[in-house]
N, C-alpha and C positions, 0 to 999 in steps of 0.2 A: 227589161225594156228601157231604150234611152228616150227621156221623155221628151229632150227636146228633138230631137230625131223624127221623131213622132207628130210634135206639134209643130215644122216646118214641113212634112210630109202634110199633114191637113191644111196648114197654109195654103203651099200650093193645088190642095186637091179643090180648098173653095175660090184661089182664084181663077181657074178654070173655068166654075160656072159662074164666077162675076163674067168670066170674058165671050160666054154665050147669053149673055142678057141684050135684048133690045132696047128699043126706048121706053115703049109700054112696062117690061117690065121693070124697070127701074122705079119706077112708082109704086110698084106691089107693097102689100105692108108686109112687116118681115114678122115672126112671131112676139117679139119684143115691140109692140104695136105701137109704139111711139116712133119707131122708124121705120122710114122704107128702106128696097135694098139699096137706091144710093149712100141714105145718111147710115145705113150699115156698113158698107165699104169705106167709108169714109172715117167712122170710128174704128174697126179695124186696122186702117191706115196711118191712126195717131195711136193706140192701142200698141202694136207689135213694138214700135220707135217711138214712144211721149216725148214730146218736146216739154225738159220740167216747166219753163217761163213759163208757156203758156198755159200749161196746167194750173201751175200755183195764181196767176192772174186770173182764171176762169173761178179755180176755188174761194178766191177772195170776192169776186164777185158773186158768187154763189152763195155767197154770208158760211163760208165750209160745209157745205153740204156738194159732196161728192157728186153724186146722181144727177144731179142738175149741170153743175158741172162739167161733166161726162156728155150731158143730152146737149148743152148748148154749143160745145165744140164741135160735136158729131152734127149737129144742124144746120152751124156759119159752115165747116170745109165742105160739106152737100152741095152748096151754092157753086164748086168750081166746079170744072168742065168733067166728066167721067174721065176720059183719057189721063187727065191727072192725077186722078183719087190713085187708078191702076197703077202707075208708075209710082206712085208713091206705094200703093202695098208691096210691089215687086223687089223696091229697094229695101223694104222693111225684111221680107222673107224670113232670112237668115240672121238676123239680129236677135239675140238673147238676152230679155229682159223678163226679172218678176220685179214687181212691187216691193221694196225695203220692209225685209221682214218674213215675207212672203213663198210659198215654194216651189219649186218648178213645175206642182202641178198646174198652179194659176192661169199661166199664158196657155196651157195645154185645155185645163175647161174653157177656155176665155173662146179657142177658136172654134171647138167642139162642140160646146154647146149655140155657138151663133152659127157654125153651120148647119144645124139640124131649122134655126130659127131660121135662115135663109132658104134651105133645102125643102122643105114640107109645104110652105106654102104654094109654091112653083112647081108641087108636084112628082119632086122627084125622090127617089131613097135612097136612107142613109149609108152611103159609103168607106165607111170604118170598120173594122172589126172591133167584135163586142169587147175584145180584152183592153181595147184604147179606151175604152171607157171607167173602167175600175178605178184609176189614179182620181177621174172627176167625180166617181163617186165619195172617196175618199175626200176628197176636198168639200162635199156640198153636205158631206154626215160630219164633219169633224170642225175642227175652232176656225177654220178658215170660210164658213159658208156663205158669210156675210161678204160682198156684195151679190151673191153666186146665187139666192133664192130667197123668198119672203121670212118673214118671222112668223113664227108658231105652227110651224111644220108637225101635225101627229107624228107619235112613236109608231111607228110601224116596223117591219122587216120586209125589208128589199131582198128581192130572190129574183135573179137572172135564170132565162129561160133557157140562154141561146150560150151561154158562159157558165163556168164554174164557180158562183159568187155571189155572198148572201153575206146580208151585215142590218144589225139592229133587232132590236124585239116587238115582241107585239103581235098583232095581227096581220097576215101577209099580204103582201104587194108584189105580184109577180109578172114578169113579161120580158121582150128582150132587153138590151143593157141598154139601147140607145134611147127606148121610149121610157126606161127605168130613171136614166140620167135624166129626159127632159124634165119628165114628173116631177124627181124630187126638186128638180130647181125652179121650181114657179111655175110652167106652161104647161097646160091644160090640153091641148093640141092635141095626143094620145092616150088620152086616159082610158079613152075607152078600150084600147086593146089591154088593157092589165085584167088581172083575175086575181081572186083572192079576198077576202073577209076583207081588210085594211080597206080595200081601196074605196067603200064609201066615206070613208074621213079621211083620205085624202081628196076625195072630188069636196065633199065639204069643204075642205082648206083652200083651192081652187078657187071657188065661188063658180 
């Protein structure tokens, strides 16, 4: 699998349904409930092509904390016109960036995972095949999880329903790959279709 292949294929698969959004829904909250799907497209937009300036100035105002960071630039580029935000993801597409240090799965959870937080609310389903999912799984079980899901995630075992692919111990968590992904990365959104002993401690970990 070429990953970025893959993660410029979901690019454009969610800017699609940015470009079927109206005005109503531009307000929706997105599963990442501190944005809606504008200020979603909008981090997306700085996300795929980071401007470092801007970054590092937001971080410093931010006293280094990323996450704030991240929420207040995604919140000031909200403010301009939709047609912009668009144009700005369009020219991003094809651009290949991870984070220094960081590995190609990154940009690939980054888009995967905020499509499903985009897509679910709005009603619609998940559009990927379950095997694009495995590299994010691997990213959200391994040293990289952090910013990718909460801390103090139970030991469970994740068992794909719909895929060949099970990783971790414990008590099982089972279901297809894409409500397996959301899961273990923080949102709560499909817990309920998982089966399996695990999955009352991870709804515990939820809240």
């Amino acid at each position: 699998m070429d990953l970025f292949e893959v993660t410029v294929d979901a690019r454009r698969s969610l800017l699609e349904t940015f470009e079927q959004l109206d005005g109503d829904q531009w307000a929706v909250r997105s599963l990442c409930e501190e944005w809606s799907m504008k200020e979603m497209l909008a981090h997306l937009a700085l996300a795929m092509r980071p401007p470092a300036g801007r970054f590092t100035a937001a971080i410093v105002r931010a006293r280094g904390n990323f996450d704030k960071a991240n929420h207040a630039l995604a919140v000031a580029d909200a403010r301009r016109p939709v047609d912009e935000l668009l144009a700005d993801y369009r020219s991003a597409l094809e651009y290949r960036f991870a984070p220094p240090g960081w590995p190609p799965a990154a940009p690939l959870s980054d888009i995967l995972l905020h499509t499903l937080d985009v897509r679910i609310p709005l009603g619609l389903p998940t559009d990927q095949p379950a095997e694009h999912y495995e590299p994010v799984m691997g990213l959200l079980l391994g040293a990289f999880r952090r910013p990718f899901t909460r801390k103090q995630r139970p030991q469970v075992r994740w068992v794909a329903t719909d895929h060949s692919w099970s990783r971790g111990e414990g008590r099982e968590v089972r279901g297809a790959m894409a409500d397996v992904a959301l899961t273990a990365a923080g949102r709560g959104a499909n817990v309920d279709r998982l089966e399996g002993d695990g999955v009352p401690a991870v709804r515990a970990w939820l809240g």
